[in-house]
C-alpha positions, 0 to 999 in steps of 0.5 A, a space after each residue: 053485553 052491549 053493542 053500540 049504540 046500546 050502551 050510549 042510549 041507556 046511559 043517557 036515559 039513566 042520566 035524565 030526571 024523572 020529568 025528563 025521562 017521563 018527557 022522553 017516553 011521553 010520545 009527544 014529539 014535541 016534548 021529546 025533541 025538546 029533552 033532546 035539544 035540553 041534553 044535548 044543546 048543540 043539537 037544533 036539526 030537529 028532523 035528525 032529533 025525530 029521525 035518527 035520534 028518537 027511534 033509539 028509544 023506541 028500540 028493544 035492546 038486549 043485554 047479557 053475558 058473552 055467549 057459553 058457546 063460541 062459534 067454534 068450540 073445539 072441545 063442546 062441538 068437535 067435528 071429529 067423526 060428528 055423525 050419527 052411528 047409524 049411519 056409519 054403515 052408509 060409508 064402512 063395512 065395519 059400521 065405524 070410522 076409520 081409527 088410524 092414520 092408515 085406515 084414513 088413507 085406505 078408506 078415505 074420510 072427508 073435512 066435514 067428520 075431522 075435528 078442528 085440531 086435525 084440519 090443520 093451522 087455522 081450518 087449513 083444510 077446510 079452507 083448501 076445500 072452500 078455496 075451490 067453491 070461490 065466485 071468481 071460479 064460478 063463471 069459469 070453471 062451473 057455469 056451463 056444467 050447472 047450466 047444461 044440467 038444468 038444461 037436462 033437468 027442465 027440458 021438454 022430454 021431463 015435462 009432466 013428470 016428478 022431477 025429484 027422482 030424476 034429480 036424485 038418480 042424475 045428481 052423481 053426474 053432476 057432483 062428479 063433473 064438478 069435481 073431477 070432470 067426469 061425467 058418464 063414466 061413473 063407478 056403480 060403487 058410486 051410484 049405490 052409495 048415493 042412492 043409500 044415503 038418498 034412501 036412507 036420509 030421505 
């Protein structure tokens, strides 16, 4: 498998001679620059011949078969219920996903465990969750609740202090305040599931 200009170098080297190519890989500029203007006689500009031509031939260029993995496999690499039985029991109190589309809705699931043929045409999901995490919503929607909670965390009275437990115990608030806008009221239900898969993952 080669990509541009790959292909187009090694077809020029294997078209040279063997003095020519013995000239080429010489490292003596003057006998390179000269193979170049030879096979190329159009080519006089020898600060482009040293400067963008020659380091081609200095370049390690790979060469294969397509890749046995696509970047999405729906088969090899599904995401469907992609996550380690053991931890299975952070999120159901049967130790197992949810098997039907009624469980799903009673108990919840998320994009992240549904395999690609279940999201929708073309990620359609995924999307919809990506849709909300876009630049242009940032300054707007975000900036100044991602700011307050730095403020919080870096602030005077956490000075001197190990910043990761305080980060773990307040980051609910922020997970939430992003995504429904609710800052303090929390459920406990909520705090005891992130301080299990804090507990459990770290």
């Amino acid at each position: 498998m080669y990509h541009f200009p790959e292909k187009a170098v090694i077809e020029f080297t294997d078209s040279l001679s063997k003095k020519l190519k013995g000239d080429l890989f010489s490292n003596i500029a003057t006998k390179q620059t000269e193979v170049i203007k030879t096979k190329i006689p159009g080519l006089l500009n020898t600060g482009y011949i040293k400067n963008v031509i020659l380091p081609l031939f200095q370049t390690t260029m790979a060469s294969g078969e397509r890749l046995d993995l696509p970047m999405l496999d729906t088969v090899n690499m599904n995401k469907q219920n992609a996550l380690p039985y053991y931890l299975w029991g952070l999120l159901y109190d049967s130790y197992k996903p949810p098997a039907t589309n009624k469980e799903k809705k009673d108990l919840g699931t998320t994009v992240f465990l549904t395999g690609y043929d279940s999201r929708g045409a073309d990620n359609l999901r995924k999307k919809i969750y990506i849709s909300a995490l876009t630049k242009n919503l940032y300054a707007p929607m975000y900036q100044e609740k991602v700011k307050s909670f730095f403020d919080f965390l870096l602030g005077k009275e956490n000075a001197n202090k190990p910043l990761m437990n305080i980060y773990l115990d307040s980051f609910a608030s922020l997970y939430w305040d992003l995504h429904v806008d609710v800052k303090d009221d929390i459920p406990k239900g909520v705090k005891d599931i992130a301080r299990a898969f804090n507990t459990v993952l770290a």
